[in-house]
Backbone as CSV, one residue per row, in Angstrom:
resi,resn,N_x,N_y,N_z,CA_x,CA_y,CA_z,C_x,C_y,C_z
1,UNK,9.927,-3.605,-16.856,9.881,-3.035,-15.527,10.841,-1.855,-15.455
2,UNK,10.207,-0.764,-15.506,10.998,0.925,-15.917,12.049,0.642,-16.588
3,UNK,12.151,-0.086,-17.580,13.104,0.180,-18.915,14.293,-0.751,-18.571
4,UNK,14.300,-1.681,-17.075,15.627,-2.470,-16.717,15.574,-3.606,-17.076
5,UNK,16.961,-4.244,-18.109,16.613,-5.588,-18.235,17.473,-6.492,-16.928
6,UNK,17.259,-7.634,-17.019,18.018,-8.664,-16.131,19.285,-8.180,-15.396
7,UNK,20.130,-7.961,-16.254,21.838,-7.568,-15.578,21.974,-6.347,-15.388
8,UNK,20.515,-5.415,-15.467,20.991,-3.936,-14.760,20.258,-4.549,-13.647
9,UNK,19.332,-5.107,-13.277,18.935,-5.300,-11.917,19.977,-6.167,-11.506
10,UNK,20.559,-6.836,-11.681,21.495,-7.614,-11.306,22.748,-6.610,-10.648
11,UNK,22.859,-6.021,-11.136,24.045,-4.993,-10.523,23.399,-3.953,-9.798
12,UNK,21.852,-3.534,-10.050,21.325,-2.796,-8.798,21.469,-3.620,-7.589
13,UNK,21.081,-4.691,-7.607,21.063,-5.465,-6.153,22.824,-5.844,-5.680
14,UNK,23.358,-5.893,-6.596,24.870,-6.163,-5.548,24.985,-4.757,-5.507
15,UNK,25.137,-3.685,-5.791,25.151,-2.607,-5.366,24.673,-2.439,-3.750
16,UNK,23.134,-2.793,-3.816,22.644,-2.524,-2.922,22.812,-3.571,-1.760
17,UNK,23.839,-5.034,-2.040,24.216,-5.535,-1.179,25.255,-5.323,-0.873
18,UNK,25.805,-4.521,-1.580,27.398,-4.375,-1.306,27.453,-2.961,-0.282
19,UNK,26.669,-2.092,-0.246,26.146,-0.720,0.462,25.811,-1.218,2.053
20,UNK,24.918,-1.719,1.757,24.261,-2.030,2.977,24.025,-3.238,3.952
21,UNK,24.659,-4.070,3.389,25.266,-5.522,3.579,24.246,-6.659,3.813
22,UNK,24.241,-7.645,3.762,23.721,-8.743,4.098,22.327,-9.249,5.494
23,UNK,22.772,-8.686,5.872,21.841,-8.479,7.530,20.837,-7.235,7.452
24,UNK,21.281,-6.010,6.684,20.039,-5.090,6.451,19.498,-4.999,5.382
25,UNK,19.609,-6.393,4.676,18.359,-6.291,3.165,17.079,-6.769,4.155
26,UNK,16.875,-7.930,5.356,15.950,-8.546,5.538,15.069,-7.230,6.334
27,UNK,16.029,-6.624,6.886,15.261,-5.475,7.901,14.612,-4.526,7.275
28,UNK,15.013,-3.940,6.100,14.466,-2.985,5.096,13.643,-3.590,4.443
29,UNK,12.962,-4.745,4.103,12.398,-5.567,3.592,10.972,-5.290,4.434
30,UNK,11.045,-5.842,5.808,10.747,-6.037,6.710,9.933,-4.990,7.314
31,UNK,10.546,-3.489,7.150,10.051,-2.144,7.186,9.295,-1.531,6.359
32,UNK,9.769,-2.095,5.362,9.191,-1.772,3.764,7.724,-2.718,3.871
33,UNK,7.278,-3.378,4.255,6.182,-4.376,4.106,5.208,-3.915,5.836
34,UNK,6.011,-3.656,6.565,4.728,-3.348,7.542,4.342,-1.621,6.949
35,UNK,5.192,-0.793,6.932,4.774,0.610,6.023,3.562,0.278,5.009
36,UNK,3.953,-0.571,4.441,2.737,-0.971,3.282,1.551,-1.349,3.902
37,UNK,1.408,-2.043,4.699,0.508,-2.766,5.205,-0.163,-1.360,6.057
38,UNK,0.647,-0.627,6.866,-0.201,0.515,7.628,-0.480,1.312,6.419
39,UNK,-0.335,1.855,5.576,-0.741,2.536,4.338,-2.106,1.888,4.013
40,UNK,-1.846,0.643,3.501,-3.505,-0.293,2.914,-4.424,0.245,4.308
41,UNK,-4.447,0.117,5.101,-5.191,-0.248,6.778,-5.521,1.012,6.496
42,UNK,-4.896,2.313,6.543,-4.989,3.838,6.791,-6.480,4.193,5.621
43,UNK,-6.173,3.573,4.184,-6.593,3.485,3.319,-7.817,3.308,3.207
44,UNK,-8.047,1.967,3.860,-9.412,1.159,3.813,-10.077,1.719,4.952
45,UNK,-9.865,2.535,6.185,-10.120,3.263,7.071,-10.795,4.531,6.301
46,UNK,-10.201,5.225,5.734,-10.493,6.169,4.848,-12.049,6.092,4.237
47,UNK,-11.532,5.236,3.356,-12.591,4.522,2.377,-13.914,4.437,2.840
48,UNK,-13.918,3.148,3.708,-14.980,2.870,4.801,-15.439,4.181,5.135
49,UNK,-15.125,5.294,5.960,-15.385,6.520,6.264,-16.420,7.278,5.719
50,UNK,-15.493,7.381,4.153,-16.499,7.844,3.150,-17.725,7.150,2.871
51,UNK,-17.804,5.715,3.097,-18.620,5.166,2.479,-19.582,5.834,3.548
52,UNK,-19.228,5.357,4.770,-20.647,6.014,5.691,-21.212,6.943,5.838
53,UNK,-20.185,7.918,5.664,-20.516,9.401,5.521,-21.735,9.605,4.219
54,UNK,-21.566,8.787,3.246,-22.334,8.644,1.963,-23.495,7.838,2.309
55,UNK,-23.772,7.392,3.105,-24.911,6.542,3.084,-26.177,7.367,4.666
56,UNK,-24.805,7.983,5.537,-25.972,9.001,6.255,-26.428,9.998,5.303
57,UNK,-26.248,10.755,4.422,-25.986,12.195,4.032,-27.281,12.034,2.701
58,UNK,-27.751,10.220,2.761,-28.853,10.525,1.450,-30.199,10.778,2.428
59,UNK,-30.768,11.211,1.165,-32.573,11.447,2.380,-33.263,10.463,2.060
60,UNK,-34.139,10.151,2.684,-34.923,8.908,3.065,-36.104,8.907,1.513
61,UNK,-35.683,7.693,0.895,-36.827,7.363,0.004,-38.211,7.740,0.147
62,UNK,-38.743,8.306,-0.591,-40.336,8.495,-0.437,-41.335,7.594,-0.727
63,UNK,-41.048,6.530,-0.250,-42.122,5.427,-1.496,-43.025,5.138,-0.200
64,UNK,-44.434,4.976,-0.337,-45.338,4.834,0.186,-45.066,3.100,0.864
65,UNK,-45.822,3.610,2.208,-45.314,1.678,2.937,-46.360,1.172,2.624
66,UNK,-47.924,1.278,2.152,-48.869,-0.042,1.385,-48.297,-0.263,0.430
């Protein structure tokens, strides 16, 4: 996981508890996961979009109805 073993993450995170303390890991956590979640949503909004846009934009099959 990008080149870190065990005890460099280990000292990234007291770092980053020692910075920002105890009470704002859960909140950044917390921020960090609804951001994600409106990103996916924005995403699949997108997506969907295209898909419809792709499904008006073909022309109508020619195959005979007998």
């Amino acid at each position: 996981m990008f080149g870190l073993g065990g005890s460099e993450l280990l000292i990234v995170f007291v770092v980053i508890l020692l910075v920002f303390g105890p009470s704002q890991i859960p909140k950044m956590a917390r921020g960090l996961g609804q951001a994600m979640r409106e990103f996916r949503k924005a995403q699949n909004e997108i997506t969907d979009e295209m898909k419809a846009d792709d499904t008006k934009g073909k022309p109508p099959d020619n195959k005979p109805l007998n």
